[in-house]
C-alpha positions in Angstrom: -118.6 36.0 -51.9 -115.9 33.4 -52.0 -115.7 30.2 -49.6 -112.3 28.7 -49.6 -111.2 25.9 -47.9 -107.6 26.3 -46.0 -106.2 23.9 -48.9 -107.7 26.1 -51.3 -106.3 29.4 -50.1 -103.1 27.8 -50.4 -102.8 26.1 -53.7 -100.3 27.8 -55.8 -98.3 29.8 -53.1 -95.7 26.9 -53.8 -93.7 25.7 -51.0 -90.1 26.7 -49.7 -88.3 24.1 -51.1 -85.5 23.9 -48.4 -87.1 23.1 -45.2 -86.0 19.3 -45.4 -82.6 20.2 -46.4 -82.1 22.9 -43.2 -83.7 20.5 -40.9 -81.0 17.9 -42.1 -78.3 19.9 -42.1 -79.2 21.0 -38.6 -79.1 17.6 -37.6 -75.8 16.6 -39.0 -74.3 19.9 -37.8 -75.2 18.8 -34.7 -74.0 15.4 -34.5 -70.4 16.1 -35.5 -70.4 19.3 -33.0 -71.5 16.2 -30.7 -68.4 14.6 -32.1 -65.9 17.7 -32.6 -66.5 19.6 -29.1 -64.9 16.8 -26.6 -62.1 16.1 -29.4 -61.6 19.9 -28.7 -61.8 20.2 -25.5 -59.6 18.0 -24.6 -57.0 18.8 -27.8 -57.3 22.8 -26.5 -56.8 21.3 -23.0 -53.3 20.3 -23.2 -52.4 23.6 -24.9 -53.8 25.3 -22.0 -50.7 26.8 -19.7 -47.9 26.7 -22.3 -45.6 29.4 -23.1 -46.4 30.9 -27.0 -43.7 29.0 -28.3 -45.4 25.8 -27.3 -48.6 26.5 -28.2 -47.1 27.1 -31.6 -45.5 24.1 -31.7 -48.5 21.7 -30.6 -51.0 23.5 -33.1 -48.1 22.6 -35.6 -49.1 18.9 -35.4 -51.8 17.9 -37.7 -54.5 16.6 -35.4 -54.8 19.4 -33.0 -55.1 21.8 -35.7 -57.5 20.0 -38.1 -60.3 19.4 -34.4 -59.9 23.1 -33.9 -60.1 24.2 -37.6 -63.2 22.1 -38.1 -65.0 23.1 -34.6 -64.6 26.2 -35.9 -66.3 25.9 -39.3 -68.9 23.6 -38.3 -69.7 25.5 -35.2 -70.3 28.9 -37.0 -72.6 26.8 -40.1 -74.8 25.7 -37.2 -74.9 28.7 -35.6 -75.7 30.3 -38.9 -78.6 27.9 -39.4 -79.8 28.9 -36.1 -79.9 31.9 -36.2 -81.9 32.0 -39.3 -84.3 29.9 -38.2 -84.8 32.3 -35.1 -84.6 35.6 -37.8 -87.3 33.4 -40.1 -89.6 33.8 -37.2 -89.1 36.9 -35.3 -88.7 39.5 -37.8 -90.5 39.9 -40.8 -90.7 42.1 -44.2 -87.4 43.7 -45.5 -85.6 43.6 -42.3 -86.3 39.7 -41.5 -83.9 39.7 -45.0 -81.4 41.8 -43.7 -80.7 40.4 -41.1 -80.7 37.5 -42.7 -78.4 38.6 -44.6 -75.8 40.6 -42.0 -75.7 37.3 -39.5 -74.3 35.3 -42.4 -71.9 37.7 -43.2 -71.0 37.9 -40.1 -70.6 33.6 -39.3 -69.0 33.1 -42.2 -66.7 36.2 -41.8 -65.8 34.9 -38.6 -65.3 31.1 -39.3 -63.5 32.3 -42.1 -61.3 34.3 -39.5 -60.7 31.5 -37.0 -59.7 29.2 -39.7 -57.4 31.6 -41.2 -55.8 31.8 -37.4 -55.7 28.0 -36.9 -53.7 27.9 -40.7 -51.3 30.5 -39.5 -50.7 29.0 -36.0 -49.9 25.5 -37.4 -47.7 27.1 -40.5 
């Protein structure tokens, strides 16, 4: 009979090597939503009420376009990383890596489809 110590029993399981690295990019996900959101609001604001035509002409500036193209990408990231974080510990076994899996697909999908909207409204 064996008598391990909790350090023991967990020398040579390795580590996950990208625990710093999420927490950070959490962080600084968060700080330029912080940032991006009230540039947004207030950019989507004045579109708010127009006819098409002059909605198509303010997202045709530069500025209006680039705050709602990057709210957009940086939103879905960090709610990519969240997500996962609430995957890594709800589920486990082969489905915790499907889903995993699908809800990436699926933010990048869609930050890759608002983007692609944002382009064609200010082309």
């Amino acid at each position: 009979m064996a008598y391990l110590t909790d350090r023991k029993r967990a020398v040579g399981m390795g580590s996950a090597k990208s625990g710093t690295a999420h927490f950070w990019s959490m962080k600084v996900s968060s700080v330029a939503l912080l940032i991006l959101i009230p540039l947004f609001v207030f950019t989507f604001g004045a579109a708010l009420g127009g006819t098409y035509e002059e909605t198509l002409a303010y997202y045709a500036k530069p500025f209006p376009a680039l705050i709602a193209a990057l709210t957009i990408a940086v939103g879905f990231k960090h709610f990519n990383d969240g997500v996962q974080v609430l995957i890594e510990d709800y589920v486990h076994g082969l489905a915790q890596k499907i889903a995993i899996i699908l809800m990436t697909c699926l933010s990048y999908g869609a930050a890759a489809a608002g983007v692609f909207a944002i382009i064609r409204l200010a082309l």
